[in-house]
Chimera marker file (.cmm) of the C-alpha trace (Angstrom):
<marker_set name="trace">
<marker id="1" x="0.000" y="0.000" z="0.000" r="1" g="1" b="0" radius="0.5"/>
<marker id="2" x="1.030" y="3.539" z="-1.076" r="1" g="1" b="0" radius="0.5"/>
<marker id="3" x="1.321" y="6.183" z="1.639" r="1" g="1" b="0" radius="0.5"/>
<marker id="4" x="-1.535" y="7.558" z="0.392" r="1" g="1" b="0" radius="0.5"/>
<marker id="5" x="-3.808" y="4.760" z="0.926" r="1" g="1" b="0" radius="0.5"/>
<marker id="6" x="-1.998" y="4.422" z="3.570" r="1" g="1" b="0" radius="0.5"/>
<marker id="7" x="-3.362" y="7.345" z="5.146" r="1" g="1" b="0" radius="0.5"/>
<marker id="8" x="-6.794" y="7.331" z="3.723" r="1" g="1" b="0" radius="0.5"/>
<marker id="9" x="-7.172" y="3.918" z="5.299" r="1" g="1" b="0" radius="0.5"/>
<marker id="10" x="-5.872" y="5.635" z="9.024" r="1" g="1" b="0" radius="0.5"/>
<marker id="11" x="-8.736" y="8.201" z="8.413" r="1" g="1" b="0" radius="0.5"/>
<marker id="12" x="-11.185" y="6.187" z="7.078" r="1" g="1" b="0" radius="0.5"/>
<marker id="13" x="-10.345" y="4.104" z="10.247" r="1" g="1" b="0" radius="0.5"/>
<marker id="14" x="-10.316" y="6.371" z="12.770" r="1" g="1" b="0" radius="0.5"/>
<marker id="15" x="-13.697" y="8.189" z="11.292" r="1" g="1" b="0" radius="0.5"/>
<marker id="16" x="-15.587" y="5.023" z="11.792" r="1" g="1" b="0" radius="0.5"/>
<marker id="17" x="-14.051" y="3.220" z="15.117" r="1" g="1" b="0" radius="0.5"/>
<marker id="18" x="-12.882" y="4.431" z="18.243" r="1" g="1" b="0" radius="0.5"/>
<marker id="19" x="-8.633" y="4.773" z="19.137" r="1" g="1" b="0" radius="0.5"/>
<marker id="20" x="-8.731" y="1.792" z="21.029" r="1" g="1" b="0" radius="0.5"/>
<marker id="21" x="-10.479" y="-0.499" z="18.362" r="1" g="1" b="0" radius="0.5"/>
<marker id="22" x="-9.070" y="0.694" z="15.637" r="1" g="1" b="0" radius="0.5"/>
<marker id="23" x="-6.543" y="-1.324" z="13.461" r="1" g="1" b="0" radius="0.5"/>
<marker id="24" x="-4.204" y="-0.845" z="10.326" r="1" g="1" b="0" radius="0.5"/>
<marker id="25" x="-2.917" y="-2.888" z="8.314" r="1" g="1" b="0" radius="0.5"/>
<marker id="26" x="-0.124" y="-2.663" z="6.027" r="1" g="1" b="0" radius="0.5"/>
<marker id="27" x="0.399" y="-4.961" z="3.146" r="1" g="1" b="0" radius="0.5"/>
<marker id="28" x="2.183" y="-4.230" z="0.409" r="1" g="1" b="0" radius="0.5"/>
<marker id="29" x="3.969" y="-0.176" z="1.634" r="1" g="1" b="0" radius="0.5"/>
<marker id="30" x="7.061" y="0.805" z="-0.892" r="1" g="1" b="0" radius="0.5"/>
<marker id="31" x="7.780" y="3.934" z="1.644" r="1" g="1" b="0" radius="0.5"/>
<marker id="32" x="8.260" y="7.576" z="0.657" r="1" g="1" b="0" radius="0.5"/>
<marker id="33" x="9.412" y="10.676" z="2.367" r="1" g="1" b="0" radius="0.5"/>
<marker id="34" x="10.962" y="9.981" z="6.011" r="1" g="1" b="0" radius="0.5"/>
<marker id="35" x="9.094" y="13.023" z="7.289" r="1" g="1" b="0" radius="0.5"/>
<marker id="36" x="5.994" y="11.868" z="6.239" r="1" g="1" b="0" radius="0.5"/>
<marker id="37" x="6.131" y="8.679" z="7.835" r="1" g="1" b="0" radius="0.5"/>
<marker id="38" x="7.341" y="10.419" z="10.872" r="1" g="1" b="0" radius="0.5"/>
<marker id="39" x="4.357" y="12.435" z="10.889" r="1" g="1" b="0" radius="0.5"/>
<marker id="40" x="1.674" y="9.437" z="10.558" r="1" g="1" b="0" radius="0.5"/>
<marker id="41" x="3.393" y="7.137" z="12.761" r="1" g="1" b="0" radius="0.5"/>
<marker id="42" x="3.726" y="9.541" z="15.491" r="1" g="1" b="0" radius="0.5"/>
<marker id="43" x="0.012" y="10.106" z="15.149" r="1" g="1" b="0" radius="0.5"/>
<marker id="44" x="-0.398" y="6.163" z="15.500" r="1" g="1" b="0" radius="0.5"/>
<marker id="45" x="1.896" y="5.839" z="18.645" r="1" g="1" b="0" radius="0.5"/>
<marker id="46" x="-0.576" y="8.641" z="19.389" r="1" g="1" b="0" radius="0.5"/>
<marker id="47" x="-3.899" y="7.629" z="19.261" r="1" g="1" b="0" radius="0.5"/>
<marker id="48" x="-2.684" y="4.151" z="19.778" r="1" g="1" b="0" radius="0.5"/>
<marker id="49" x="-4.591" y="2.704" z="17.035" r="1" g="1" b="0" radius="0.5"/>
<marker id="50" x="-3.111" y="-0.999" z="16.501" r="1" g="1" b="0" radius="0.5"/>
<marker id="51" x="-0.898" y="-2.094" z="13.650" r="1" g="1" b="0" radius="0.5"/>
<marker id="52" x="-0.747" y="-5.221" z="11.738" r="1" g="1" b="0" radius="0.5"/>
<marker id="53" x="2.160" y="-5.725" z="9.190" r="1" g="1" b="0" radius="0.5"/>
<marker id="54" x="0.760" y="-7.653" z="6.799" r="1" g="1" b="0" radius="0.5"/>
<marker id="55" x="3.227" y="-8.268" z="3.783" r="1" g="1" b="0" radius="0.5"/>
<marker id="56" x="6.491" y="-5.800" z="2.590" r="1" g="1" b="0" radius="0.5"/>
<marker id="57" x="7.040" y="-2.571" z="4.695" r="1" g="1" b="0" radius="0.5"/>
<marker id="58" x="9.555" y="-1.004" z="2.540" r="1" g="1" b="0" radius="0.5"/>
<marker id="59" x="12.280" y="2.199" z="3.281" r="1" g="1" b="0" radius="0.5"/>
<marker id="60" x="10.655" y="4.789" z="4.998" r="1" g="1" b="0" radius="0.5"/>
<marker id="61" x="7.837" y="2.431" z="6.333" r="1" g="1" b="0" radius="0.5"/>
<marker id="62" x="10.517" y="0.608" z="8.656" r="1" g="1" b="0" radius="0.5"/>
<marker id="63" x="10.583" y="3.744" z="10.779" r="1" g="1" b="0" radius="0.5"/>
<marker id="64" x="7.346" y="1.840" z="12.403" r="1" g="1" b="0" radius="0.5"/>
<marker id="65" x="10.253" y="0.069" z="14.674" r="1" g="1" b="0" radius="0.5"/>
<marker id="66" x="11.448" y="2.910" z="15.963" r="1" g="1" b="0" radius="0.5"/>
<marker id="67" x="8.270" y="5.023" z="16.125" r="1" g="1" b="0" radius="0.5"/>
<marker id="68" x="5.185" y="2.638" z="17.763" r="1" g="1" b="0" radius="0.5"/>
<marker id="69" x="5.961" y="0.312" z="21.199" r="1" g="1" b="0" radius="0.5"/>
<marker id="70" x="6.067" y="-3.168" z="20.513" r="1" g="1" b="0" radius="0.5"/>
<marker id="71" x="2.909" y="-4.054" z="21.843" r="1" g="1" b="0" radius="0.5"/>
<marker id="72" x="1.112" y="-1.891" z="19.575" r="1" g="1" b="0" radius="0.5"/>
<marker id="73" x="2.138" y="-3.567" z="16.643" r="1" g="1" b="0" radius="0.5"/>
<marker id="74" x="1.785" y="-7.726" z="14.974" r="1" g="1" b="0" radius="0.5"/>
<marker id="75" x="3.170" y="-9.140" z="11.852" r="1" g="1" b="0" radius="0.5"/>
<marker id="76" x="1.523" y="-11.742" z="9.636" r="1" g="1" b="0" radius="0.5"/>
<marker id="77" x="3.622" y="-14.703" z="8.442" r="1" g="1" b="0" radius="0.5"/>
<marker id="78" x="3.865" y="-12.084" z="5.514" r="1" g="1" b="0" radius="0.5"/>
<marker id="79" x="5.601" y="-9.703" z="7.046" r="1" g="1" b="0" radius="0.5"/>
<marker id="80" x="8.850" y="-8.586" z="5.205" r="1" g="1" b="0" radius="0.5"/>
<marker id="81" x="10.582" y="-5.403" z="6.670" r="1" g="1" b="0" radius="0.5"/>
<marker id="82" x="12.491" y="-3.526" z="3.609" r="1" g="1" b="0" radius="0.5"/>
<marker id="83" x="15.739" y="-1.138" z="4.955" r="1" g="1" b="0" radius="0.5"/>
<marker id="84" x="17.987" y="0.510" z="2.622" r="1" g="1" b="0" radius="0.5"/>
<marker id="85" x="19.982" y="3.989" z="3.020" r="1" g="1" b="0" radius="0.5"/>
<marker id="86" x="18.281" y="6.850" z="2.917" r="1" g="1" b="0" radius="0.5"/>
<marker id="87" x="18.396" y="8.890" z="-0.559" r="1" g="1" b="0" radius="0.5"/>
<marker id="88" x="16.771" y="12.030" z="-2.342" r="1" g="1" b="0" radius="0.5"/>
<marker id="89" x="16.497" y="13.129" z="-6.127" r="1" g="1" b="0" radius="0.5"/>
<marker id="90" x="19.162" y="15.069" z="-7.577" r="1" g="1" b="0" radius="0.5"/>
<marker id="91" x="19.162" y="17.954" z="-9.918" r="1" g="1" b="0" radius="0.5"/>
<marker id="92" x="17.789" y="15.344" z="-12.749" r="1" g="1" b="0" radius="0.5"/>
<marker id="93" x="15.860" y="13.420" z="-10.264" r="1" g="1" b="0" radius="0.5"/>
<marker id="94" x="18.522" y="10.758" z="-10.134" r="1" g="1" b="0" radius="0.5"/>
<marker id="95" x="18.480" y="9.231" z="-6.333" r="1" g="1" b="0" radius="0.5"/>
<marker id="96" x="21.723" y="10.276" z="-4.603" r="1" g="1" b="0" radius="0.5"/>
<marker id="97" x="22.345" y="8.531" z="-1.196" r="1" g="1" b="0" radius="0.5"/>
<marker id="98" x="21.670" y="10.862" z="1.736" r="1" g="1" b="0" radius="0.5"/>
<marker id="99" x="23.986" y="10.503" z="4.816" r="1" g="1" b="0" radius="0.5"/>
<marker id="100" x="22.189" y="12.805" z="6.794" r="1" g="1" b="0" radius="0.5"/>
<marker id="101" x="18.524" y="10.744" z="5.977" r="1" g="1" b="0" radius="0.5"/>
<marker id="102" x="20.621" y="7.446" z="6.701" r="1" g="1" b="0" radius="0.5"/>
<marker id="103" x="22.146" y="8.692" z="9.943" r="1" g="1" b="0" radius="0.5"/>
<marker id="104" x="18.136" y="9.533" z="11.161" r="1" g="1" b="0" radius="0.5"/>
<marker id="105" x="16.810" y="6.176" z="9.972" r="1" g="1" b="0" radius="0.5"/>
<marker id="106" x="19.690" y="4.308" z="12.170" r="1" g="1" b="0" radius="0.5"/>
<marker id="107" x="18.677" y="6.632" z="15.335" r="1" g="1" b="0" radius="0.5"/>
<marker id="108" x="14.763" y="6.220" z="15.035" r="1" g="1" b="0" radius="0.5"/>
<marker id="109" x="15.798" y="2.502" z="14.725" r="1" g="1" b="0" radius="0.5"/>
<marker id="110" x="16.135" y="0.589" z="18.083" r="1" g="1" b="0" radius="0.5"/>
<marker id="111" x="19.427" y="-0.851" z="19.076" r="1" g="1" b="0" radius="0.5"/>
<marker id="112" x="18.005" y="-4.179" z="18.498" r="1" g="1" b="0" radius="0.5"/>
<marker id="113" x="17.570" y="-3.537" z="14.849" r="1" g="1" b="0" radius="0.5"/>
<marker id="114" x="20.635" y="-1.278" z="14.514" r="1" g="1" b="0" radius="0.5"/>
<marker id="115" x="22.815" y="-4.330" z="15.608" r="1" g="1" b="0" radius="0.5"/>
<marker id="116" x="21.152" y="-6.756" z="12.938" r="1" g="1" b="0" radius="0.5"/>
<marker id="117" x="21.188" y="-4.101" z="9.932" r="1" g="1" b="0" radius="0.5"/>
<marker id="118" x="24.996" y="-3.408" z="11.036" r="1" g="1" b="0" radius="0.5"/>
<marker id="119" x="25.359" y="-7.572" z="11.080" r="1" g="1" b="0" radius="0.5"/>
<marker id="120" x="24.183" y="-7.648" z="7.375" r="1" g="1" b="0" radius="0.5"/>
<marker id="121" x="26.598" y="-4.674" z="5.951" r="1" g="1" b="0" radius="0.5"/>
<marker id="122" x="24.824" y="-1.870" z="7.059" r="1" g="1" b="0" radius="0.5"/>
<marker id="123" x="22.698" y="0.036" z="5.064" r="1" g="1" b="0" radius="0.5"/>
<marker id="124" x="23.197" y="0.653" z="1.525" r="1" g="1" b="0" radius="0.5"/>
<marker id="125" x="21.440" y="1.306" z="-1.850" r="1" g="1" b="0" radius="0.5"/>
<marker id="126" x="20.282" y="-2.474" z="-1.799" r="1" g="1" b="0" radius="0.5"/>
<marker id="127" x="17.244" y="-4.025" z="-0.115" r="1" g="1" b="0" radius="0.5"/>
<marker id="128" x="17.739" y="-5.689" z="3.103" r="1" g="1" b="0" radius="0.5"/>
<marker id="129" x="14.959" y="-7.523" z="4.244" r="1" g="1" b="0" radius="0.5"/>
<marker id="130" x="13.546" y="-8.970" z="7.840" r="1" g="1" b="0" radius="0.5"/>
<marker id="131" x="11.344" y="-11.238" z="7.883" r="1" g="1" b="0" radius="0.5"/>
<marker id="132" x="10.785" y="-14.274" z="10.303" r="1" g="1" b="0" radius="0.5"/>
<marker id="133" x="12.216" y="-15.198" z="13.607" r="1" g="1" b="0" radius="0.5"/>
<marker id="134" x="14.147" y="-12.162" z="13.435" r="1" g="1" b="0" radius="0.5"/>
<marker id="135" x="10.792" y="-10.214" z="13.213" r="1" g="1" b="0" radius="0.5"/>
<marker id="136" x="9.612" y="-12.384" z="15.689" r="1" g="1" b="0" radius="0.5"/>
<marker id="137" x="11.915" y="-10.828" z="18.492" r="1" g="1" b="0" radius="0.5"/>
<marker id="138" x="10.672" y="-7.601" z="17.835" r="1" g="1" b="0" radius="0.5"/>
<marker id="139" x="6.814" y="-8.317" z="17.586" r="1" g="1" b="0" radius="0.5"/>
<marker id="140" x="4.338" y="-10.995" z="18.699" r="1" g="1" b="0" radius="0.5"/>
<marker id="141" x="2.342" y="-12.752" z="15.876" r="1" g="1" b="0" radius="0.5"/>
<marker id="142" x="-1.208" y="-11.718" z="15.521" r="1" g="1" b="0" radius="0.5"/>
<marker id="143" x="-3.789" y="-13.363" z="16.666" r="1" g="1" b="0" radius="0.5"/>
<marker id="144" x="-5.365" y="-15.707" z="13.885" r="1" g="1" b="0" radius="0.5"/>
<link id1="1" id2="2" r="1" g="1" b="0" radius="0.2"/>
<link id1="2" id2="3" r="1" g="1" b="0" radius="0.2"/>
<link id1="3" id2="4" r="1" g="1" b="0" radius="0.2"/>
<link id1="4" id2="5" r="1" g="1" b="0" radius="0.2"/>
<link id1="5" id2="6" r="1" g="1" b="0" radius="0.2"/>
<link id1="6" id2="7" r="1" g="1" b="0" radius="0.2"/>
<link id1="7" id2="8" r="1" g="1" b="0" radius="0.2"/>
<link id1="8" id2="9" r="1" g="1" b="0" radius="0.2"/>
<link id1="9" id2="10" r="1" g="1" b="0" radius="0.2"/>
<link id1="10" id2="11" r="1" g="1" b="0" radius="0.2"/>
<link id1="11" id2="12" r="1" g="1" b="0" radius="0.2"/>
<link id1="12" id2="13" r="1" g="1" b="0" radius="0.2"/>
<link id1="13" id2="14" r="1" g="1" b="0" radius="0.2"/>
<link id1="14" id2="15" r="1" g="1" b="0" radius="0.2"/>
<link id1="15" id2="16" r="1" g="1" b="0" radius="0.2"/>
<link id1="16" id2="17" r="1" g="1" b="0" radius="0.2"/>
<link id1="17" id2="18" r="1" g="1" b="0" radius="0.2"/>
<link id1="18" id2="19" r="1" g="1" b="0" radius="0.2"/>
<link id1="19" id2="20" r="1" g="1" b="0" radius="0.2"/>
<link id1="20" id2="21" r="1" g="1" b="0" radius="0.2"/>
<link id1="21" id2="22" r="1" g="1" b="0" radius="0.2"/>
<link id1="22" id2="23" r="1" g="1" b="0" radius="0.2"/>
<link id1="23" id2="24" r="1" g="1" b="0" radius="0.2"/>
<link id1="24" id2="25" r="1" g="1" b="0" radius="0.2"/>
<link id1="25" id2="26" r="1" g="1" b="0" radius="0.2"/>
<link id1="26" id2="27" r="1" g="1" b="0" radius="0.2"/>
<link id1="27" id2="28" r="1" g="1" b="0" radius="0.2"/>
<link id1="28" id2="29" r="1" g="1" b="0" radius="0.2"/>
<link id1="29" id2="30" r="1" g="1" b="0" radius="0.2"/>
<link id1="30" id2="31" r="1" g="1" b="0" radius="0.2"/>
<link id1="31" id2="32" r="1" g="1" b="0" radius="0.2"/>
<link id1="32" id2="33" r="1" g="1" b="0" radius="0.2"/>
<link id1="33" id2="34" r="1" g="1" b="0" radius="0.2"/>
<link id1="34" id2="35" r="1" g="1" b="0" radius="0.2"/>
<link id1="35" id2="36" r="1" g="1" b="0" radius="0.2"/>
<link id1="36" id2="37" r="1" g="1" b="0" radius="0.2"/>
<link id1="37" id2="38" r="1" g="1" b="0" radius="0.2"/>
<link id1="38" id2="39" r="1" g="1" b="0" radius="0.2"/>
<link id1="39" id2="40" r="1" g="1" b="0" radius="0.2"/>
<link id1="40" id2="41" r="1" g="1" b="0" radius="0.2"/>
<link id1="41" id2="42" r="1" g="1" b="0" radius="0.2"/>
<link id1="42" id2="43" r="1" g="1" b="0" radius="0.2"/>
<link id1="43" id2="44" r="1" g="1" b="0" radius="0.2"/>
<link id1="44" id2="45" r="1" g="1" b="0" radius="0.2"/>
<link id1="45" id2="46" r="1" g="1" b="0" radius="0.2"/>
<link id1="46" id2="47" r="1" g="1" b="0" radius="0.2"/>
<link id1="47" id2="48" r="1" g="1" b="0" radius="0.2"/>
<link id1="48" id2="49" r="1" g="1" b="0" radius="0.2"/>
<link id1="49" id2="50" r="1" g="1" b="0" radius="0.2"/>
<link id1="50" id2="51" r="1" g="1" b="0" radius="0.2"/>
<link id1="51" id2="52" r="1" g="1" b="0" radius="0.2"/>
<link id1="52" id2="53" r="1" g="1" b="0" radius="0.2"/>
<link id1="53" id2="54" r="1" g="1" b="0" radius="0.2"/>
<link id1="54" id2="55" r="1" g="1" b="0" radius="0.2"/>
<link id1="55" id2="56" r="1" g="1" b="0" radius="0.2"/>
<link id1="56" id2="57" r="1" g="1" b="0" radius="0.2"/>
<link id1="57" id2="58" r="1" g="1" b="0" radius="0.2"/>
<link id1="58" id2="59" r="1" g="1" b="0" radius="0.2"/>
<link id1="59" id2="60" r="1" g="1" b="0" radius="0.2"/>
<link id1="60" id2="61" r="1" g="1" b="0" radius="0.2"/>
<link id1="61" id2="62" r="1" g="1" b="0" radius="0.2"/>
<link id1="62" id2="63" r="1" g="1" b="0" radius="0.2"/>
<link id1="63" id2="64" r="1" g="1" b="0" radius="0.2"/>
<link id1="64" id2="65" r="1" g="1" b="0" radius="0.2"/>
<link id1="65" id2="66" r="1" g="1" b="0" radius="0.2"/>
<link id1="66" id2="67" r="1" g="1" b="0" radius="0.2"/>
<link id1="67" id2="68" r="1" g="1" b="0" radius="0.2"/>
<link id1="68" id2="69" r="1" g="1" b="0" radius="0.2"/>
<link id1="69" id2="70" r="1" g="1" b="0" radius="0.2"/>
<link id1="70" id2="71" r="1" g="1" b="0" radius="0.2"/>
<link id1="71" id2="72" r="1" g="1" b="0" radius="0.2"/>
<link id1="72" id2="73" r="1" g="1" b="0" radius="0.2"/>
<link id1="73" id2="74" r="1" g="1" b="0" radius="0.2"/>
<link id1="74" id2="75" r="1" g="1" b="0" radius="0.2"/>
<link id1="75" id2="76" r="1" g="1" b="0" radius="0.2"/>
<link id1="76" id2="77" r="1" g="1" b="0" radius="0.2"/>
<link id1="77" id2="78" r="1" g="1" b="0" radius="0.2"/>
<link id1="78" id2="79" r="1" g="1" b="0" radius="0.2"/>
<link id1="79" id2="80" r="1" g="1" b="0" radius="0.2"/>
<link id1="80" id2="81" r="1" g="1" b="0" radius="0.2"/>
<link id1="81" id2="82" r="1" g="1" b="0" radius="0.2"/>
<link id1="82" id2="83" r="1" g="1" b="0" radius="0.2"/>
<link id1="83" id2="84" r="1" g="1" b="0" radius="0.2"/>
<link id1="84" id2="85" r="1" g="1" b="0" radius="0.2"/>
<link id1="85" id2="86" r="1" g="1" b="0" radius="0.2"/>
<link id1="86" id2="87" r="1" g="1" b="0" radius="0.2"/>
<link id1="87" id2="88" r="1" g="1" b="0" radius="0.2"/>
<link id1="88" id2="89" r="1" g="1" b="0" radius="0.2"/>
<link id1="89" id2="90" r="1" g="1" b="0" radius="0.2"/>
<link id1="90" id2="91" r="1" g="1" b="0" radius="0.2"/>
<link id1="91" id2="92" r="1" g="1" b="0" radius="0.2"/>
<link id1="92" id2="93" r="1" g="1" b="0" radius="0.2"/>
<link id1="93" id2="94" r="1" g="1" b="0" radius="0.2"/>
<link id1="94" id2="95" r="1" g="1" b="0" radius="0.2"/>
<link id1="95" id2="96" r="1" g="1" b="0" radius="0.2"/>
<link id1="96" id2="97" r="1" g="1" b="0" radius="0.2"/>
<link id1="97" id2="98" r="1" g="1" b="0" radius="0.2"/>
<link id1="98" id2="99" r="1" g="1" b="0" radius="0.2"/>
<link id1="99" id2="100" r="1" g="1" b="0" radius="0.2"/>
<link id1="100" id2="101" r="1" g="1" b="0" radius="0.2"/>
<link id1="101" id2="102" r="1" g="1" b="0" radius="0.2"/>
<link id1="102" id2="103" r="1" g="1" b="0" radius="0.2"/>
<link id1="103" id2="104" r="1" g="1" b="0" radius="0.2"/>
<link id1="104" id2="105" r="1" g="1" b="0" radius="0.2"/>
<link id1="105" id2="106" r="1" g="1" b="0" radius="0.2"/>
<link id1="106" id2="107" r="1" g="1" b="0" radius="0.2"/>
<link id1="107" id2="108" r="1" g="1" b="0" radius="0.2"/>
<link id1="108" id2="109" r="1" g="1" b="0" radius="0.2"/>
<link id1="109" id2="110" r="1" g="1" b="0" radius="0.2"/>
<link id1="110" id2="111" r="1" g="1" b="0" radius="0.2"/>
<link id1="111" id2="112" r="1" g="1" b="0" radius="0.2"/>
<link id1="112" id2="113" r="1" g="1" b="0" radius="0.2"/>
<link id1="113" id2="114" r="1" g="1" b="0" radius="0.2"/>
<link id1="114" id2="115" r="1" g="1" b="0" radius="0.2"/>
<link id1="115" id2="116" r="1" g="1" b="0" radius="0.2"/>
<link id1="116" id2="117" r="1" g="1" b="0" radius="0.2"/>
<link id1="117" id2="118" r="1" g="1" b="0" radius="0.2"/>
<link id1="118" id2="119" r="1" g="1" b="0" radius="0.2"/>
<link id1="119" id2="120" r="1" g="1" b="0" radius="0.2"/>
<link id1="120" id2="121" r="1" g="1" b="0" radius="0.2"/>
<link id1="121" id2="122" r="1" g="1" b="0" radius="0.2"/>
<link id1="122" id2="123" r="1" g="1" b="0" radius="0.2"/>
<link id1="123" id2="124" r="1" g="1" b="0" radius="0.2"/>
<link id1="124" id2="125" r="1" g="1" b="0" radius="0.2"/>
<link id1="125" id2="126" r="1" g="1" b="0" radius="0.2"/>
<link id1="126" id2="127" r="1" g="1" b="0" radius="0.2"/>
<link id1="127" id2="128" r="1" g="1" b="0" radius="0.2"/>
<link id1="128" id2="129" r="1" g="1" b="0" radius="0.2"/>
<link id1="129" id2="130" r="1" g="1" b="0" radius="0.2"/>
<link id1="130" id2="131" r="1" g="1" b="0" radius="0.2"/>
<link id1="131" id2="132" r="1" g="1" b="0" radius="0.2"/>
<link id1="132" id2="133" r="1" g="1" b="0" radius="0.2"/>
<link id1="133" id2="134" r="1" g="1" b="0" radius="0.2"/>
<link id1="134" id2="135" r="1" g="1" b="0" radius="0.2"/>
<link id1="135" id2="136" r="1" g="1" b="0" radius="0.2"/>
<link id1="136" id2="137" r="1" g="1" b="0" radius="0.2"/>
<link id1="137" id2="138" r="1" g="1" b="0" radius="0.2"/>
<link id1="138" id2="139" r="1" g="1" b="0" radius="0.2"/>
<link id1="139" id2="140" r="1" g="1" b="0" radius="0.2"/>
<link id1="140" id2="141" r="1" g="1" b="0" radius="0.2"/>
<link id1="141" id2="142" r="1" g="1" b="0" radius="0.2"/>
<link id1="142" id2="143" r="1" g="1" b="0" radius="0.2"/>
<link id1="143" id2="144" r="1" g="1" b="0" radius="0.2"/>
</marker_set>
């Protein structure tokens, strides 16, 4: 899901249940701006709506492990978290890698998943990907 769905569905949620009942669900999020996700998962941790990773949670998207408490959030046997360094368009609109955008990510990230992206290489221009028992020690599994 695009961040635009994704925050349709967090107001069309939140217009028709109350905080405490509400859930999201993310199943397929590429990521976009940092700030932006900043912005709507602040508003999550928040109202305390619950979150249920559902499939990929790409780039910016991982900021969710750094943003919401662990017991506000499930994954899905689906669940695939996405990190990669940060980047922004150049002149031509070619991505350049941003230090300063990579440097946030790794602080919003807890030290749990700092140690496993720095395990893995680090983050770069390529795709690393969580998924399993290593998501597993982060959050519980949803309730079927």
């Amino acid at each position: 899901m695009g961040l635009r769905a994704f925050a349709l569905g967090l107001v069309l949620l939140a217009a028709s249940a109350t905080a405490s009942s509400a859930t999201i669900r993310i199943s397929g999020d590429r990521g976009g701006r940092i700030g932006t996700y900043i912005e709507t998962f602040s508003t999550l941790r928040h109202t305390g709506e619950g979150v249920i990773i559902d499939g990929p949670c790409l780039s910016a998207c991982t900021l969710i492990v750094g943003m919401l408490p662990a017991d506000q959030v499930c994954v899905t046997s689906r669940a695939r978290l996405g990190f990669h360094a940060a980047w922004r368009p150049d002149g031509h609109g070619r991505p350049v890698l941003s230090m300063q955008g990579t440097q946030v990510l790794m602080e919003v990230y807890p030290p749990k998943v700092r140690n496993w992206i720095r395990r893995r290489g680090g983050l770069s221009r390529h795709l690393i990907f969580m998924s399993g028992r290593d998501l597993n020690s982060i959050y519980a599994r949803c309730p079927r």
